[in-house]
N, C-alpha and C positions, 0 to 999 in steps of 0.2 A: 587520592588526588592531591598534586601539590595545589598550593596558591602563589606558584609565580604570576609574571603577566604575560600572557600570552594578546596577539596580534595578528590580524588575517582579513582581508578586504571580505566585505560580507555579500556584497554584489557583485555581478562579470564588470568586468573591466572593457572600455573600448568604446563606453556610453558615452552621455551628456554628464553625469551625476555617476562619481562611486563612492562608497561608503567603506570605513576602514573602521574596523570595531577593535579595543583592546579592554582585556579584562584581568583583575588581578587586583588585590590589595595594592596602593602606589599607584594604580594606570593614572588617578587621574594627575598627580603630582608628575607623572613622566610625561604626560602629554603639558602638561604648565611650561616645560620646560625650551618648547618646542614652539606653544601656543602666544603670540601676541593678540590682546582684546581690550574690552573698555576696562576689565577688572579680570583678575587670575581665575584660573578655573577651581584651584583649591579655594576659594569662599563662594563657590557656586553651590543650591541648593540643588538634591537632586529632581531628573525630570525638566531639565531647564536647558534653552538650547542660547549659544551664546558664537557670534559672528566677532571674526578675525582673519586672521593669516596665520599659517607654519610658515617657521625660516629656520635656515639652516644658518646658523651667526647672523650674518647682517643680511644673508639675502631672501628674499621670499620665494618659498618654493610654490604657494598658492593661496588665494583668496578662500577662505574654508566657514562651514557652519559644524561646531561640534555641539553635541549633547549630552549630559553631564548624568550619572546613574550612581544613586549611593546605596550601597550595599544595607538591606539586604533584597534593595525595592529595583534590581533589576532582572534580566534576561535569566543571569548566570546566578545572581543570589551573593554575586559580590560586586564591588566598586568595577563601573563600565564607563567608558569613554566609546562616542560614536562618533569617526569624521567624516563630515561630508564634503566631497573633493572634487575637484574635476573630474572627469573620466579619463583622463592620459592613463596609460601605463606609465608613461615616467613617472605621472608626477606621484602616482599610488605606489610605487617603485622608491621612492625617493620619501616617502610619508614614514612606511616601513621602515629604510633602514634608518633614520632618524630614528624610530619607538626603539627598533632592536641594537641600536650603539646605545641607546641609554638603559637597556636592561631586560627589553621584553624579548622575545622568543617567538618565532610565527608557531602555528597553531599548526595542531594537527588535525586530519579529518574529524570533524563532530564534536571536536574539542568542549566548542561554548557549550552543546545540547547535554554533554557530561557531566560537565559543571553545575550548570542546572539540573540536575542528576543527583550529583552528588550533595548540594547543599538542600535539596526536597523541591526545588520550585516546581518540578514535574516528576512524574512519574517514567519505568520504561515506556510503556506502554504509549505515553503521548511523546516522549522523544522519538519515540517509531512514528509517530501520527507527524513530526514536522517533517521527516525524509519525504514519506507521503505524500505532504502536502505540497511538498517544494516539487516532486515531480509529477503532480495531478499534472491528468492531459484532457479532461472533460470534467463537467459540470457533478456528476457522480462522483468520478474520484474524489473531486475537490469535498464533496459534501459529507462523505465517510472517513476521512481524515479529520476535518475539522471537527466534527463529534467527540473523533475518540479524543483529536487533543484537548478538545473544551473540556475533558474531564467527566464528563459521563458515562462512559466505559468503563471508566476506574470506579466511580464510583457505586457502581454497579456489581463489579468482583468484590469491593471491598466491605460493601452491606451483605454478599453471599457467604465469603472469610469469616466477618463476624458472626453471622451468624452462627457457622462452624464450630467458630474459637470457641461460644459460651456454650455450646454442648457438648463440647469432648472436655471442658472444665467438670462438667456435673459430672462425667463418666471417671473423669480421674480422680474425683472426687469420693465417687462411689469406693473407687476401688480402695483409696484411704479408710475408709468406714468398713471392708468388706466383710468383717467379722460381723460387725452387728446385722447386715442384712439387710438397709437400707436403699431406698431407691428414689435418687435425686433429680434422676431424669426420667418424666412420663415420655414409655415406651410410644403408646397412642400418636402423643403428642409429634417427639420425635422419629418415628415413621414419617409422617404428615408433611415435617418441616425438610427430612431429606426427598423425600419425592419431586416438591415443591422447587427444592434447589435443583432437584437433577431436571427438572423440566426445563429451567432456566437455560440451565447448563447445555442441552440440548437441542432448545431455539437459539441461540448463539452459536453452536455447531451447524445447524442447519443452514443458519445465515451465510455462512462460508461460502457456498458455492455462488451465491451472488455476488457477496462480496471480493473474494477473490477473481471473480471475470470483470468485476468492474476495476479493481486495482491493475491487473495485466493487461486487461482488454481478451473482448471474447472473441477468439480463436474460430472462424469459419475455413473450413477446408471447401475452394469449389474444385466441383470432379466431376469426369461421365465421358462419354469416349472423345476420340481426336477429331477437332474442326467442328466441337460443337457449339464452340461462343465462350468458352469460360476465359479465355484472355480479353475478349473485348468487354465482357462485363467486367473484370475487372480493373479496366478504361475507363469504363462507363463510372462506376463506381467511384473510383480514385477520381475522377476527372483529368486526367493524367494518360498518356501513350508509355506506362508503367512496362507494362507487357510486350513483348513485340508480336504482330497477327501477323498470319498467312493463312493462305487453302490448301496450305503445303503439311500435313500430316505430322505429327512429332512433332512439331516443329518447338510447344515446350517441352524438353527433359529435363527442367530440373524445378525447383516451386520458386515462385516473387512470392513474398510477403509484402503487404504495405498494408494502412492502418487508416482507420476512417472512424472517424465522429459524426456516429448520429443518433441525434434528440439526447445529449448530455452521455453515449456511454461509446467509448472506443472498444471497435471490432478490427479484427485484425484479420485480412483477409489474403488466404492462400492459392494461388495460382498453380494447380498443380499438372502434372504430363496428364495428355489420355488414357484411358484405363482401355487397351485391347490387348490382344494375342499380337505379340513378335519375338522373332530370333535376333533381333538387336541388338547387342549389348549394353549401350547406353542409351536406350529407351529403357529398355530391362530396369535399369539404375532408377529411371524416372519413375518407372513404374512402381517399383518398392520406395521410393520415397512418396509418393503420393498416397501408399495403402500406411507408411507411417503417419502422413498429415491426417489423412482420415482416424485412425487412433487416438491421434490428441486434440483433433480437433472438439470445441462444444457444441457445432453446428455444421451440417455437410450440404450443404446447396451442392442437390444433382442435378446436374443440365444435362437435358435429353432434345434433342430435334421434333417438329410438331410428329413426322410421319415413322417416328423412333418405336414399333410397339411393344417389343421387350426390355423391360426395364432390369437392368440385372443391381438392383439397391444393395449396397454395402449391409451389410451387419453393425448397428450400432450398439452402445449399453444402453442403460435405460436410463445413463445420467446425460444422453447425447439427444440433437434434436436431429430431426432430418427434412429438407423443403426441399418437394420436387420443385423443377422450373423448366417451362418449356419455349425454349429461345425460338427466335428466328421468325417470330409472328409476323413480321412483316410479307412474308413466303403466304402463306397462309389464311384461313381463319379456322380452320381444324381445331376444335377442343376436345378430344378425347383423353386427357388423361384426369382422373377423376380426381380432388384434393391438389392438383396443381396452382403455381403461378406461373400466369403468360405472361412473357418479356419479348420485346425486340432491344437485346442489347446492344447492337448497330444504331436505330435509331430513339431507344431511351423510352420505349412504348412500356409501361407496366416497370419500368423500374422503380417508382419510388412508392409502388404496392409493395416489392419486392424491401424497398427498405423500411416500411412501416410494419414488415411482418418480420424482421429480423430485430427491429426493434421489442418486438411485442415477447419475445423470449425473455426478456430481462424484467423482474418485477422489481421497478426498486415503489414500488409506494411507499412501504415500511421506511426505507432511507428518508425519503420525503414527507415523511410523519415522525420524524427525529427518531425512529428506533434505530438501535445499537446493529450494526453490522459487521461483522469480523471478516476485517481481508488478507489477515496475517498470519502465514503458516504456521511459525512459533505457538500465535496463540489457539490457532486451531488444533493444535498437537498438543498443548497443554490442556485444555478443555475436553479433549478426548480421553486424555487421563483421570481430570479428573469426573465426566462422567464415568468412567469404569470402576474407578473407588468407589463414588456412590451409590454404584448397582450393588456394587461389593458388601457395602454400607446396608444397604435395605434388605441385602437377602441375608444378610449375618442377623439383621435383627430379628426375621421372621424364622431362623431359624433357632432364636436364643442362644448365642453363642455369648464366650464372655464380655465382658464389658472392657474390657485392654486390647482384646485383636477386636472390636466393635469404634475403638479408638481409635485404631494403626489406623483402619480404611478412613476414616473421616482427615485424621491428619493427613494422611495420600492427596486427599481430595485438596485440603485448605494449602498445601503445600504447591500444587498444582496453578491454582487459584495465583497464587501468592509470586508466582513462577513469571508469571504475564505482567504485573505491575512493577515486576526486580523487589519485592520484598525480599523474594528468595532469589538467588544468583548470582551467578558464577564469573570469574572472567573471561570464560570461553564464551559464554552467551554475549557480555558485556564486547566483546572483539568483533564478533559476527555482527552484531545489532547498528555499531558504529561503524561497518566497514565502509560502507554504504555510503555514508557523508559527507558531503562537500566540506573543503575547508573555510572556515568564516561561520558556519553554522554546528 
């Protein structure tokens, strides 16, 4: 990382209020220069916010509040300037190239959250936790973001690492000694303490699949044959004429997706063709897209008619849910399908049974009792690994193998570990991780 000074509005522009952040050895000296106040910003302590005007020579481009950050007690872990501006495009247009004629450079995506990176103020792991967090769309997402960035995530791999580190110390240890036949790590012992880790390791693998449905939002596919209500539920749903309805057959071939918040977790919900017999060809089309939504889908809400008696139910895995529902209640009072929800999604009868039972798939207690949730592939794939070293680990010990391949799988495992917080990594990870980033952040 160099320490030039970089520059980038840190909020959308177009408000009341935007804010222009530069950072860099010198920002605060390049912003003095620019800055009229009661007193210079270079004799300002940091953490101190101080009211003036930018002018560009004699004229003022705006009434401004900046905030003064002394390295190494900011954001970034170096000298930061924060201006608070009107919300013009001009005038944030106009703020900029004042900072970059005198020196600074605008920012690149993720820039700051690098910085902070690189000087230790975070971890990777919570620089992934503020992309997160900037794009929480529900009360959940917001909650498993904020975790891991608060630093409890990390500190959690990094009590498991250590642990690691001081046992493959004893082993390499050993092996310095191996003439004499010493043995500086109790086997008992360490058995004990790798089971212990892989168990860990394990419920924070588990946790993924929560976590990750609350980070993307969980993916309901509705489906069941044509003209049976699944567009106007999902009207009903959205509150919204999302969908277009008729009693005209086909009449969807192709899936709406839209996305709905309820009780803190966004579901995302798929409008997909009727599922019958035709010669078609763009039904056909609809139809294979809809046996694809049901594949990816986590959740399949089958809508059947009350007087529907053959239910021909999709095949799901056993990591999928499936709710029948029986529309059109209003037609009817016929309850024969056993373990259903009854709906009139015309006029909204049993739908919001219908949303307390889709909410009811999602456990987040554990989130809401501060436990560590993992929503992030990377570190799900990393944790996979290094459960599998660990396995690797316990069954090398139970089978007394040396003490150096008893070593390799443990460092696999710590390496793994070590993968998620960027102690270990690359700058292909480092590219992907930051691609993502707004610039200003």
């Amino acid at each position: 990382m160099t320490n030039d000074i970089i520059v980038a509005p840190a909020t959308a522009l177009g408000g009341a209020i935007a804010v222009i952040r530069a950072s860099g050895e010198g920002s605060v000296v390049l912003c003095d220069h620019i800055f009229r106040g009661r007193t210079p910003l270079v004799e300002a302590s940091s953490h101190t916010i101080h009211y003036g005007t930018i002018c560009d020579g004699e004229r003022v481009v705006d009434d401004v509040v900046v905030a003064v950050f002394r390295a190494p007690h900011s954001y970034t872990g170096e000298e930061s300037v924060e201006i608070s501006i009107h919300g013009s495009r001009y005038i944030a247009s106009e703020v900029i190239r004042l900072l970059c004629e005198g020196g600074a450079r605008m920012a690149e995506a993720g820039e700051f959250s690098q910085r902070a990176l690189a000087s230790g103020r975070i971890d990777l792991s919570q620089a992934e936790a503020v992309a997160d967090l900037i794009a929480a769309e529900s009360r959940a997402a917001h909650m498993v973001a904020a975790t891991q960035m608060r630093g409890g995530y990390s500190e959690m791999l990094e009590q498991l690492r250590s642990e690691l580190l001081n046992v493959t110390t004893l082993l390499e240890l050993e092996l310095d000694f191996s003439e004499e036949d010493v043995e500086f790590a109790d086997r008992a012992r360490l058995q004990q303490m790798l089971e212990q880790t892989d168990r860990v390791v394990l419920r924070l693998m588990e946790s993924f699949r929560v976590g990750n449905a609350i980070r993307e939002g969980v993916s309901v596919a509705i489906v069941g044959r044509p003209n049976v209500g699944k567009s106007t539920l999902l009207n009903r749903l959205v509150g919204d004429d999302r969908a277009m309805v008729s009693d005209i057959a086909g009449t969807t071939r192709d899936t709406i997706e839209e996305s709905v918040v309820i009780d803190d977790i966004r579901f995302r919900f798929v409008d997909t063709a009727g599922l019958h017999d035709t010669e078609d060809r763009l039904e056909k089309m609809g139809i294979e897209r809809t046996e694809r939504a049901i594949r990816q889908a986590q959740i399949v809400l089958y809508m059947v008619e009350p007087l529907q008696r053959e239910l021909e139910l999709p095949t799901l895995s056993d990591e999928q849910t499936m709710l029948v529902v029986v529309n059109k209640m209003d037609t009817t009072s016929e309850r024969s399908v056993e373990g259903a929800l009854y709906i009139s999604a015309r006029d909204g009868e049993g739908v919001e049974a219908l949303r307390r039972a889709l909410r009811s798939t999602v456990d987040t207690e554990g989130l809401y009792r501060g436990e560590v949730v993992v929503s992030n592939m990377r570190h799900f794939e990393a944790l996979t690994r290094a459960h599998t070293s660990l396995q690797g680990a316990v069954s090398a010990l139970a089978m007394g193998v040396s003490e150096e391949l008893l070593a390799e799988d443990i460092r696999s495992a710590i390496n793994a570990l070590a993968e998620i917080t960027g102690r270990i990594t690359s700058d292909d990870i480092l590219k992907n991780v930051f691609a993502n980033f707004c610039i200003g952040k």
